[in-house]
mmJSON file of the N, C-alpha and C atoms, coordinates in Angstrom:
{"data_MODEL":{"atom_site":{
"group_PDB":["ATOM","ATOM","ATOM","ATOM","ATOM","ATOM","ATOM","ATOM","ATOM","ATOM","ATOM","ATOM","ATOM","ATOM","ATOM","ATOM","ATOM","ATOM","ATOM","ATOM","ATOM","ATOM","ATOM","ATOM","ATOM","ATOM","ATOM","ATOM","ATOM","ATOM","ATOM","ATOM","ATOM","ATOM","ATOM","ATOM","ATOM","ATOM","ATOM","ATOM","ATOM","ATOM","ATOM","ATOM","ATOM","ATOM","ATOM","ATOM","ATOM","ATOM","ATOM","ATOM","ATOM","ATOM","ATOM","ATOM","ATOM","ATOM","ATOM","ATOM","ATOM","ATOM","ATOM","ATOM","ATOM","ATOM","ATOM","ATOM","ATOM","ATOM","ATOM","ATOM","ATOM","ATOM","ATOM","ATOM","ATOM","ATOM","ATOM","ATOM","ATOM","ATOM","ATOM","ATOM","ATOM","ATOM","ATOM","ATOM","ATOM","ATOM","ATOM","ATOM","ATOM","ATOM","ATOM","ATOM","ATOM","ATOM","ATOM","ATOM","ATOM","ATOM","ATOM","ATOM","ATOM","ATOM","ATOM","ATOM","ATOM","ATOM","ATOM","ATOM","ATOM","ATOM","ATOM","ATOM","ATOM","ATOM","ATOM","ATOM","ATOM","ATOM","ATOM","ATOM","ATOM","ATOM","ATOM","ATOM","ATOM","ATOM","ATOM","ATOM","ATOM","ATOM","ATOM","ATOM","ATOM","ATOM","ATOM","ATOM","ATOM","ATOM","ATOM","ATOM","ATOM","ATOM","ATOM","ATOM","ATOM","ATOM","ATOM","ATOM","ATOM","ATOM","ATOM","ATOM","ATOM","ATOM","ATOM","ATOM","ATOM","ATOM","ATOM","ATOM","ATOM","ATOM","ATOM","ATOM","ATOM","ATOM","ATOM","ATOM","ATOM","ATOM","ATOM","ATOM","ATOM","ATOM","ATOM","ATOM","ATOM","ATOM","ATOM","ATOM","ATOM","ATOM","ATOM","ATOM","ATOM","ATOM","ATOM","ATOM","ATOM","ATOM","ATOM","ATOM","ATOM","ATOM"],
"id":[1,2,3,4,5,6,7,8,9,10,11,12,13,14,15,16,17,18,19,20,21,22,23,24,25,26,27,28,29,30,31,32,33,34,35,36,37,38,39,40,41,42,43,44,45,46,47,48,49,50,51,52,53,54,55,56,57,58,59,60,61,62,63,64,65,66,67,68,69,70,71,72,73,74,75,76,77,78,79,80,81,82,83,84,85,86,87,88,89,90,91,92,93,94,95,96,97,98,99,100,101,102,103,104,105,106,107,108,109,110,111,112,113,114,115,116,117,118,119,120,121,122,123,124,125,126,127,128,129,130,131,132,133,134,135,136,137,138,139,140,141,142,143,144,145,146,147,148,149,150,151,152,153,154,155,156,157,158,159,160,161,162,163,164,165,166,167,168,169,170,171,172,173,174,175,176,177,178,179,180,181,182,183,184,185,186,187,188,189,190,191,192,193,194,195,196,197,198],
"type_symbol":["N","C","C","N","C","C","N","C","C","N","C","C","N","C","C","N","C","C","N","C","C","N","C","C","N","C","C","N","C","C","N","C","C","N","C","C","N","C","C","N","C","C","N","C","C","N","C","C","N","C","C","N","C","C","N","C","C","N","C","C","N","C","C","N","C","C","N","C","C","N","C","C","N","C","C","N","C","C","N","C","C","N","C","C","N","C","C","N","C","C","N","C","C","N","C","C","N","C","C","N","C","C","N","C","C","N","C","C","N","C","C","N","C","C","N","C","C","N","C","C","N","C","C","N","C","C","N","C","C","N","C","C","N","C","C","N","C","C","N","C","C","N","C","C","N","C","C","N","C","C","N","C","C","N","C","C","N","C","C","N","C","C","N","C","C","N","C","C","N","C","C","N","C","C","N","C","C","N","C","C","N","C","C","N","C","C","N","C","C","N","C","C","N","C","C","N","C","C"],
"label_atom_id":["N","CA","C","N","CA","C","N","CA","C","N","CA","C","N","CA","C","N","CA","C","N","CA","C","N","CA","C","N","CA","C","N","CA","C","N","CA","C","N","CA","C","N","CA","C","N","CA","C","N","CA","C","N","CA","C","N","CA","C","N","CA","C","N","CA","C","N","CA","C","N","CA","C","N","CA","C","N","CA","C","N","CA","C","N","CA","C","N","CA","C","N","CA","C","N","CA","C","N","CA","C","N","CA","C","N","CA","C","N","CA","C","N","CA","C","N","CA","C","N","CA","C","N","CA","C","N","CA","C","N","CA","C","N","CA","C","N","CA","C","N","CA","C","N","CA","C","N","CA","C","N","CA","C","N","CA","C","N","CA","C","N","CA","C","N","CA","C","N","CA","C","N","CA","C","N","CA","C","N","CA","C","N","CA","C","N","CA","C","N","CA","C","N","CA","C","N","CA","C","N","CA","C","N","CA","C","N","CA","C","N","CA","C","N","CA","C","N","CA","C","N","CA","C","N","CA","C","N","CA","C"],
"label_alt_id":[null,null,null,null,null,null,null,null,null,null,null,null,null,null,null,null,null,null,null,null,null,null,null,null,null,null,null,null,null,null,null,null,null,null,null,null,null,null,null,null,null,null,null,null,null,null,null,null,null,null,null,null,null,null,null,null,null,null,null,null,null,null,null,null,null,null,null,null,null,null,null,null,null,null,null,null,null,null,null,null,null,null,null,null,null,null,null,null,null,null,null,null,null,null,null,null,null,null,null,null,null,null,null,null,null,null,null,null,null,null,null,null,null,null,null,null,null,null,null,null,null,null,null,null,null,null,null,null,null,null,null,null,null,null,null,null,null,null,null,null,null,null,null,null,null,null,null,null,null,null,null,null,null,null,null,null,null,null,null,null,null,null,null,null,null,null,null,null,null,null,null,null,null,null,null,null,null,null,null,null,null,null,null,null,null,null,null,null,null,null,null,null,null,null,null,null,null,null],
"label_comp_id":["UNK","UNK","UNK","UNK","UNK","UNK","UNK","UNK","UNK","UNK","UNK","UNK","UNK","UNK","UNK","UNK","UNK","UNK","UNK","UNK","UNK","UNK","UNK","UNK","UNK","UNK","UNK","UNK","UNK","UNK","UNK","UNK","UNK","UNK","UNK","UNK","UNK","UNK","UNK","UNK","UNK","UNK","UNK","UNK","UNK","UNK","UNK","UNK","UNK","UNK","UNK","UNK","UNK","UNK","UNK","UNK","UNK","UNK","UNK","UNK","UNK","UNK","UNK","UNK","UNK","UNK","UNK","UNK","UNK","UNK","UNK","UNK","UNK","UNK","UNK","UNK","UNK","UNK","UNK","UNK","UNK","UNK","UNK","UNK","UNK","UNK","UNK","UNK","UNK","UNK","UNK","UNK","UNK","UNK","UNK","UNK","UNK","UNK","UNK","UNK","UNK","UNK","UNK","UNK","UNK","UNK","UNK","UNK","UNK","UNK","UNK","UNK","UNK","UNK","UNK","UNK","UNK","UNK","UNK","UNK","UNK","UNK","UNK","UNK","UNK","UNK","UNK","UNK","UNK","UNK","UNK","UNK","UNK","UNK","UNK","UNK","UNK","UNK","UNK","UNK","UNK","UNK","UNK","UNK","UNK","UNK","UNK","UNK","UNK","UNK","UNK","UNK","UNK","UNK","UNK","UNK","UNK","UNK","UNK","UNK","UNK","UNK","UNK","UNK","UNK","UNK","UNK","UNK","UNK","UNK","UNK","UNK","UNK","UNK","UNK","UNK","UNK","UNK","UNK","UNK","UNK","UNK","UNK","UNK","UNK","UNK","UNK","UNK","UNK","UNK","UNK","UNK","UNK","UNK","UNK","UNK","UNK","UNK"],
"label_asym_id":["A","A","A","A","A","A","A","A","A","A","A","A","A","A","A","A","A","A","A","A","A","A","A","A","A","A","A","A","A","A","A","A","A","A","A","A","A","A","A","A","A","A","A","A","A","A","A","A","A","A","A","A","A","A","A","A","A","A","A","A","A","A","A","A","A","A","A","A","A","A","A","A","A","A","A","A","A","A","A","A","A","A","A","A","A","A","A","A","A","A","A","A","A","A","A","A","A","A","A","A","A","A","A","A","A","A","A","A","A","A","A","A","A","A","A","A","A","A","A","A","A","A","A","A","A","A","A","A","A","A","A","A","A","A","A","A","A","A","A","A","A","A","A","A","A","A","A","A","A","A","A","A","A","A","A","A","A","A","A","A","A","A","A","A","A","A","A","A","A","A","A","A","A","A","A","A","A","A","A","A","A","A","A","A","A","A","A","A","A","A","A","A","A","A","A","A","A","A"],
"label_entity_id":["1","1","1","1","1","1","1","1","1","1","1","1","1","1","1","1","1","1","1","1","1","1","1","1","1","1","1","1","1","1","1","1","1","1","1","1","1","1","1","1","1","1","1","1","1","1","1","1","1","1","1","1","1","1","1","1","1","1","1","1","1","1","1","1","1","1","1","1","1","1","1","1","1","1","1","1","1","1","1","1","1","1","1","1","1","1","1","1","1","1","1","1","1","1","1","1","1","1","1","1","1","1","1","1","1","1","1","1","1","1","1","1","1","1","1","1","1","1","1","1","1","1","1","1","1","1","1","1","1","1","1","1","1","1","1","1","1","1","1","1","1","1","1","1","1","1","1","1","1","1","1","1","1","1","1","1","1","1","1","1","1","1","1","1","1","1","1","1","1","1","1","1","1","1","1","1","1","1","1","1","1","1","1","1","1","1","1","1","1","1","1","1","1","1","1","1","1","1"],
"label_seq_id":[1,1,1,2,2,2,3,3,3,4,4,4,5,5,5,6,6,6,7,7,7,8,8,8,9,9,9,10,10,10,11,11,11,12,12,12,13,13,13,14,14,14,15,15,15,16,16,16,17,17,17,18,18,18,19,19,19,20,20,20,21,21,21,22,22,22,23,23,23,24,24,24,25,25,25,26,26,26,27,27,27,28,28,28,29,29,29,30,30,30,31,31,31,32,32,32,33,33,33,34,34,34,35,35,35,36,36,36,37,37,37,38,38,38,39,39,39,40,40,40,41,41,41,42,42,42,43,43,43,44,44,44,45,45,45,46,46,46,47,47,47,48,48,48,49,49,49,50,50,50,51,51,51,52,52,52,53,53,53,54,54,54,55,55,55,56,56,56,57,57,57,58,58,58,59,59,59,60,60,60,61,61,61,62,62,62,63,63,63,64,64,64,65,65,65,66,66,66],
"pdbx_PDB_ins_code":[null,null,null,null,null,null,null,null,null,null,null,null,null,null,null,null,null,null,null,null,null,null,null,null,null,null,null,null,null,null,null,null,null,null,null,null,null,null,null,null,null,null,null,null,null,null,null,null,null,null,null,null,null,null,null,null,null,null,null,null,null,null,null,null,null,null,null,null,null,null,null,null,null,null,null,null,null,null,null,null,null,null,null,null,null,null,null,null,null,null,null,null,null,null,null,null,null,null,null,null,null,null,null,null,null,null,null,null,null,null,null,null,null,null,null,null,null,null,null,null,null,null,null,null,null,null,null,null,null,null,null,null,null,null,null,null,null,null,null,null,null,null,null,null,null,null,null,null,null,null,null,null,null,null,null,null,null,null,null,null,null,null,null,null,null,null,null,null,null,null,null,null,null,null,null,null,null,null,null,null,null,null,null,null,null,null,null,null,null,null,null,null,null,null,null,null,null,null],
"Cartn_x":[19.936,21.092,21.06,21.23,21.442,22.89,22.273,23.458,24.116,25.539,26.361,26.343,26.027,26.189,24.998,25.029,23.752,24.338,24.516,24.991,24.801,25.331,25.058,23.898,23.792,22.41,21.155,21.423,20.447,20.186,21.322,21.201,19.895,20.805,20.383,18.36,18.082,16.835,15.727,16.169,15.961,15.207,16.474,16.457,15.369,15.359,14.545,13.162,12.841,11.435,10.674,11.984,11.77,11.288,12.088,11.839,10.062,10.064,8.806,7.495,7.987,6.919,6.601,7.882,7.144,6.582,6.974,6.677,4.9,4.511,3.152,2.404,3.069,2.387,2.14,3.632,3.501,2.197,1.782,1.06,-0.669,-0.448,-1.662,-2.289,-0.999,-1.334,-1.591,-1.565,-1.792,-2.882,-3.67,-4.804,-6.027,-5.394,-6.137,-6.467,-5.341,-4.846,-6.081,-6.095,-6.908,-8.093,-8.731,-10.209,-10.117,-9.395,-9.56,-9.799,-9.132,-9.321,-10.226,-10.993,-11.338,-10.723,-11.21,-10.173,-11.482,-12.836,-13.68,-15.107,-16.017,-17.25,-17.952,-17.922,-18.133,-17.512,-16.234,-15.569,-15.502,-15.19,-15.211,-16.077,-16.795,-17.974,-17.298,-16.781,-16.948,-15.329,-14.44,-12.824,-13.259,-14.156,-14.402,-15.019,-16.143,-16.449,-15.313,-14.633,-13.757,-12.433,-12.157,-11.449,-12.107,-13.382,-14.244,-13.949,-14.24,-14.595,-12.843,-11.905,-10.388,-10.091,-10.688,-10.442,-11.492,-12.835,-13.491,-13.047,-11.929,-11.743,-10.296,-9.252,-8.263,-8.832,-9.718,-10.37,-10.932,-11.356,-12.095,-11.176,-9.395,-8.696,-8.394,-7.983,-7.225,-7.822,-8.975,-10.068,-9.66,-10.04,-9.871,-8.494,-7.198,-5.719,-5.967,-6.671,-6.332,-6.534],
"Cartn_y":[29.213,28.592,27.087,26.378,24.988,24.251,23.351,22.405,21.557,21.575,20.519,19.559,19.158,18.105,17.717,16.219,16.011,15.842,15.893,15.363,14.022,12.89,11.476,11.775,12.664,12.486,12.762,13.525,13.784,12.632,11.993,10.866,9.989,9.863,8.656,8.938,10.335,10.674,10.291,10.953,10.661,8.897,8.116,7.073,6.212,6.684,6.365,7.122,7.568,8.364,7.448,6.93,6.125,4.853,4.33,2.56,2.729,4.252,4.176,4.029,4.817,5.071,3.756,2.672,1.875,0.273,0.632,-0.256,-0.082,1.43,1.428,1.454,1.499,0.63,-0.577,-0.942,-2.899,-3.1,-2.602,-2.791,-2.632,-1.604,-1.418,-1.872,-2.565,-3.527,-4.962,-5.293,-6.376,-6.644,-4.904,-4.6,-4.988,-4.505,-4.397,-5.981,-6.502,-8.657,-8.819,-9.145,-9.702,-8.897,-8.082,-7.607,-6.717,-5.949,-5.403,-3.854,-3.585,-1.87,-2.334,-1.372,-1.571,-0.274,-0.391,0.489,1.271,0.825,1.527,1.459,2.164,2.497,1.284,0.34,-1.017,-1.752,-1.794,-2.509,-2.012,-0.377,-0.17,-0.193,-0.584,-0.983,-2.349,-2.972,-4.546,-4.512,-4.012,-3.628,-3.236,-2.553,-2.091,-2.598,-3.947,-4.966,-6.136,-6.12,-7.155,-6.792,-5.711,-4.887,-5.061,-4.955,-5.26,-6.576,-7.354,-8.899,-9.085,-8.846,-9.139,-8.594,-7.07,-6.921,-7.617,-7.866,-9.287,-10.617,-10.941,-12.261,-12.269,-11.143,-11.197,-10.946,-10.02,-10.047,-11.56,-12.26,-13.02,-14.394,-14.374,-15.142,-14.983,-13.36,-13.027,-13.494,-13.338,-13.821,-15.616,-15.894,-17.546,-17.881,-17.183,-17.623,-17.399,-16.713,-16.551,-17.181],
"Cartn_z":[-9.279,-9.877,-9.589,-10.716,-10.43,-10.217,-9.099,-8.373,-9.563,-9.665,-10.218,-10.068,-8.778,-7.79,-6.861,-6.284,-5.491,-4.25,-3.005,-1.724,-1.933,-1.278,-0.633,-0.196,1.191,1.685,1.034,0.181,-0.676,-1.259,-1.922,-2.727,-1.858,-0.548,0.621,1.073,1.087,1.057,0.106,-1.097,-2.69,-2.474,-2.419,-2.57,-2.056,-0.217,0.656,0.642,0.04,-0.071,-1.657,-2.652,-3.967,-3.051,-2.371,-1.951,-1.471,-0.243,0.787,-0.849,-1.626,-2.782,-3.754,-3.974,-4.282,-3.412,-2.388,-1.442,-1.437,-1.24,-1.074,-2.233,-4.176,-5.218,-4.89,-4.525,-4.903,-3.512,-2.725,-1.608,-2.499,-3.24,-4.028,-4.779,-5.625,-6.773,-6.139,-5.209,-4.514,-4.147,-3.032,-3.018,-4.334,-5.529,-6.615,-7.471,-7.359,-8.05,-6.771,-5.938,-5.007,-4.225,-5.171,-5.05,-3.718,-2.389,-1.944,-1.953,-3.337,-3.886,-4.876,-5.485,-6.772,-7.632,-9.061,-10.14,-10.211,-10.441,-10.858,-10.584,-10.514,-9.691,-9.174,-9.655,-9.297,-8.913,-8.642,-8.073,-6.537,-6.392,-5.492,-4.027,-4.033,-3.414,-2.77,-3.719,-3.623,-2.916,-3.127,-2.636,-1.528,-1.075,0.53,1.216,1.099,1.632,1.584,0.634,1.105,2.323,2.042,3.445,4.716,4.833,6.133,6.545,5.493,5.918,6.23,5.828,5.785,7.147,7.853,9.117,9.935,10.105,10.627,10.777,9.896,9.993,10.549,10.564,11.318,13.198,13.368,14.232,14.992,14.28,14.539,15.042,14.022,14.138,15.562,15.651,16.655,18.207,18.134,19.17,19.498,18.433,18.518,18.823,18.455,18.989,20.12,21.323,22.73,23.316],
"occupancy":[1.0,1.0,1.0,1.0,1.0,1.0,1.0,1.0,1.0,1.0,1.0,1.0,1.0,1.0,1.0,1.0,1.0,1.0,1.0,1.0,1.0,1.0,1.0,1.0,1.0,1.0,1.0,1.0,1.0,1.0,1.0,1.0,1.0,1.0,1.0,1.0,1.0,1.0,1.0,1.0,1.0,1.0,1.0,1.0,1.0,1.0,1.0,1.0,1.0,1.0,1.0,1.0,1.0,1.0,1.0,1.0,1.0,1.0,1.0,1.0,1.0,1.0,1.0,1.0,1.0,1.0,1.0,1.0,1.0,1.0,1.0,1.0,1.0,1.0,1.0,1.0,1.0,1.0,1.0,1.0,1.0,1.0,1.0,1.0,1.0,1.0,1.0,1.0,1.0,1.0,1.0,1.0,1.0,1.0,1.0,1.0,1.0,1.0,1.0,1.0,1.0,1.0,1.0,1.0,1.0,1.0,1.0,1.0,1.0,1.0,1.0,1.0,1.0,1.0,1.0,1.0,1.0,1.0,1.0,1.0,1.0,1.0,1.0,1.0,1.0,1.0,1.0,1.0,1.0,1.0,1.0,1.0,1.0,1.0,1.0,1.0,1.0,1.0,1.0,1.0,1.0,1.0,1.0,1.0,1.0,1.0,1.0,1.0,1.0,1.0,1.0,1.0,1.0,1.0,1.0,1.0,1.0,1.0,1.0,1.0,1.0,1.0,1.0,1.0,1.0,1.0,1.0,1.0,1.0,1.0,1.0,1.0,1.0,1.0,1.0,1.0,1.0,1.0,1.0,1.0,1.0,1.0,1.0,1.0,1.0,1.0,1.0,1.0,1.0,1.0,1.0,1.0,1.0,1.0,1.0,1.0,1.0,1.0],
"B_iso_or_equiv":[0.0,0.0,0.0,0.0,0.0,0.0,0.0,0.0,0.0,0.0,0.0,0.0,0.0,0.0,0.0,0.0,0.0,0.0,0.0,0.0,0.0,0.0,0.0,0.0,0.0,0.0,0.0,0.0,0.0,0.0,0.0,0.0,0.0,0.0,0.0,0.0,0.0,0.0,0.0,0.0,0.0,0.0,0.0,0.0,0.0,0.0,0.0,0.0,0.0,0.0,0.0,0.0,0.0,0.0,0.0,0.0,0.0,0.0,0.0,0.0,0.0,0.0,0.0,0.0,0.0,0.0,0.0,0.0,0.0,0.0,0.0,0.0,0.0,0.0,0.0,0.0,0.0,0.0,0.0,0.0,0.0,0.0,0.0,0.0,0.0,0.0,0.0,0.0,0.0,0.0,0.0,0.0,0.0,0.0,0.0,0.0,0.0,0.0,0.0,0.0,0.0,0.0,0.0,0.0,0.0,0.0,0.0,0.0,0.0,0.0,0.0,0.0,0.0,0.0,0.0,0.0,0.0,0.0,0.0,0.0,0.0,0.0,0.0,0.0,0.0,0.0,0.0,0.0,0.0,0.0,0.0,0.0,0.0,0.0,0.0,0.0,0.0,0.0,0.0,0.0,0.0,0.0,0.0,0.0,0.0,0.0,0.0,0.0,0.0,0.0,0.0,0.0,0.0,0.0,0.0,0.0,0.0,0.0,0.0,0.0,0.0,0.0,0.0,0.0,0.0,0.0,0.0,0.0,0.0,0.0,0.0,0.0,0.0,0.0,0.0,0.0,0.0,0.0,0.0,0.0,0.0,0.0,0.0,0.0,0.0,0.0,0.0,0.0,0.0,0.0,0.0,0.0,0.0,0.0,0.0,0.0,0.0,0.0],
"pdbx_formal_charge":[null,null,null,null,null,null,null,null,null,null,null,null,null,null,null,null,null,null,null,null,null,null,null,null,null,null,null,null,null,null,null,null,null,null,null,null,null,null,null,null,null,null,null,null,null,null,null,null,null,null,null,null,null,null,null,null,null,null,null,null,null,null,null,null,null,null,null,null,null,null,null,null,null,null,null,null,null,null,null,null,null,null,null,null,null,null,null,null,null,null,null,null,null,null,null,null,null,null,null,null,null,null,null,null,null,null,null,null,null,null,null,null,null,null,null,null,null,null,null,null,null,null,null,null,null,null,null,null,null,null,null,null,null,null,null,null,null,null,null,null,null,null,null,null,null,null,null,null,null,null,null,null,null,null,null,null,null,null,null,null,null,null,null,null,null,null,null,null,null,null,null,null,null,null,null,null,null,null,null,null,null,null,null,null,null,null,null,null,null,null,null,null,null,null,null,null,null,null],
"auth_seq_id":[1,1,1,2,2,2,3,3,3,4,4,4,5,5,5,6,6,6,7,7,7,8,8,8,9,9,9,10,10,10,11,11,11,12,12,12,13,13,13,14,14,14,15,15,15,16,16,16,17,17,17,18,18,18,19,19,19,20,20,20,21,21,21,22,22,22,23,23,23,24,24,24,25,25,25,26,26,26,27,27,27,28,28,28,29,29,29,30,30,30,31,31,31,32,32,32,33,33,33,34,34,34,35,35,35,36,36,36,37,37,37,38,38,38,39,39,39,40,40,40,41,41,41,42,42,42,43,43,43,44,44,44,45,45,45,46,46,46,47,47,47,48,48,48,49,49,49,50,50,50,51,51,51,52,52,52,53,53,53,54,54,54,55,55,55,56,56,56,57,57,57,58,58,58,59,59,59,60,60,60,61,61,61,62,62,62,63,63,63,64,64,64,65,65,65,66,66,66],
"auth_comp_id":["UNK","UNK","UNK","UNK","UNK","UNK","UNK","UNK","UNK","UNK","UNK","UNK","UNK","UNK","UNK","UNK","UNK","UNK","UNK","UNK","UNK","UNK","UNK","UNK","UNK","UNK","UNK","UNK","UNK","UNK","UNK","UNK","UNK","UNK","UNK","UNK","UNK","UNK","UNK","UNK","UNK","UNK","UNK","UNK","UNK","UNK","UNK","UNK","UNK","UNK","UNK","UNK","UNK","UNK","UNK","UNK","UNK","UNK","UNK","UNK","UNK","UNK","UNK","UNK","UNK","UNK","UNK","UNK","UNK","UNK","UNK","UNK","UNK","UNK","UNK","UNK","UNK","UNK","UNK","UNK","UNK","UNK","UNK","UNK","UNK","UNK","UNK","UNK","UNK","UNK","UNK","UNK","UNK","UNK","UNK","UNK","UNK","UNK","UNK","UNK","UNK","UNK","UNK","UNK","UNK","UNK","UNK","UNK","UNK","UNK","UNK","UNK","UNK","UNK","UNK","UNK","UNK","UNK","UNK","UNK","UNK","UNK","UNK","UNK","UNK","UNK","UNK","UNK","UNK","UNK","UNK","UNK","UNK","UNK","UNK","UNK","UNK","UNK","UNK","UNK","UNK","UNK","UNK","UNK","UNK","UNK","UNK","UNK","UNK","UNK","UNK","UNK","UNK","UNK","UNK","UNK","UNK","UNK","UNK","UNK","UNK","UNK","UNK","UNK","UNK","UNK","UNK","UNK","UNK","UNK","UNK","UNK","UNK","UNK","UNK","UNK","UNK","UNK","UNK","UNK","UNK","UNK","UNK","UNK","UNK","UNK","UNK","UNK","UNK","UNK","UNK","UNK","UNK","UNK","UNK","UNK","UNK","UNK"],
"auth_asym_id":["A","A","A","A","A","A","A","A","A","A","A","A","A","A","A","A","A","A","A","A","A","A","A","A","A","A","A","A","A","A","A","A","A","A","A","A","A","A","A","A","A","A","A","A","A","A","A","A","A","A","A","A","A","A","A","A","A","A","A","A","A","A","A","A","A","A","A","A","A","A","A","A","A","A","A","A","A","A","A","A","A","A","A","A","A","A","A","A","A","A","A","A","A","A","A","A","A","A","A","A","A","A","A","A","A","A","A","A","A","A","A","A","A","A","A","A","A","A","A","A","A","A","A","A","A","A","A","A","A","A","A","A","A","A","A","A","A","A","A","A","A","A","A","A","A","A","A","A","A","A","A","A","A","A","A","A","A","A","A","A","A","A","A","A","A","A","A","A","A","A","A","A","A","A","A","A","A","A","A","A","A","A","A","A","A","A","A","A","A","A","A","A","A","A","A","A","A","A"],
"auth_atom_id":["N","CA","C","N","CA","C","N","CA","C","N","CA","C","N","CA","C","N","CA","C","N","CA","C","N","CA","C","N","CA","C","N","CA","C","N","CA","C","N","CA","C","N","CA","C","N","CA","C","N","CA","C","N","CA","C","N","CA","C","N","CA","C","N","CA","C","N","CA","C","N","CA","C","N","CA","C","N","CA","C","N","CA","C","N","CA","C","N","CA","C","N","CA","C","N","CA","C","N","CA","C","N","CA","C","N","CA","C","N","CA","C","N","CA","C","N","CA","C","N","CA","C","N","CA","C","N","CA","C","N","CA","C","N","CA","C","N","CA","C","N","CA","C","N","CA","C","N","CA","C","N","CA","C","N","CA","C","N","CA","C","N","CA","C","N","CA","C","N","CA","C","N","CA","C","N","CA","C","N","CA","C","N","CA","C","N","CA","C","N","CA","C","N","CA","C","N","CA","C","N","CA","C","N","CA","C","N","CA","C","N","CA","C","N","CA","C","N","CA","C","N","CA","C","N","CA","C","N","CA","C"],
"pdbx_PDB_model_num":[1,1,1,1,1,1,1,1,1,1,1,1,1,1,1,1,1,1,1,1,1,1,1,1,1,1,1,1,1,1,1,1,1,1,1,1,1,1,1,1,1,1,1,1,1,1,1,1,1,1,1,1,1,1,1,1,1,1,1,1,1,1,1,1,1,1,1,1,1,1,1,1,1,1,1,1,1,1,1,1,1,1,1,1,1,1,1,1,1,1,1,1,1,1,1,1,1,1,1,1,1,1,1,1,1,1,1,1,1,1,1,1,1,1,1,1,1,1,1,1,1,1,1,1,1,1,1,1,1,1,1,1,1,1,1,1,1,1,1,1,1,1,1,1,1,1,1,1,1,1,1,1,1,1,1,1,1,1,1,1,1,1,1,1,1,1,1,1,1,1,1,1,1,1,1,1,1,1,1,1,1,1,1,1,1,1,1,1,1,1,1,1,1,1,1,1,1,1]
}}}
């Protein structure tokens, strides 16, 4: 049998599971504008070397701030 009605919390869940979901697009599409994912067999290769070099060079910052 279907609900008439949604709870608040439901609402409040709903809602918060929508924001977590597009927080981690807009995170993707960001990935994708600036070459760290790729879309397709060739890119991807190249999206996962640039992830390396992006954790190497925070690494590398992080070293040099100390």
């Amino acid at each position: 049998m279907k609900k008439d009605f949604i709870s608040i919390e439901e609402l409040l869940d709903e809602n918060a599971a929508l924001k977590a979901r597009v927080e981690q697009l807009e995170e993707r599409l960001e990935n994708i504008k600036h070459g760290y994912e790729g879309t397709c067999m060739t890119c991807e290769p190249v999206g996962m070397m640039n992830l390396e070099l992006r954790r190497r060079l925070a690494d590398f910052e992080q070293k040099e701030n100390k």
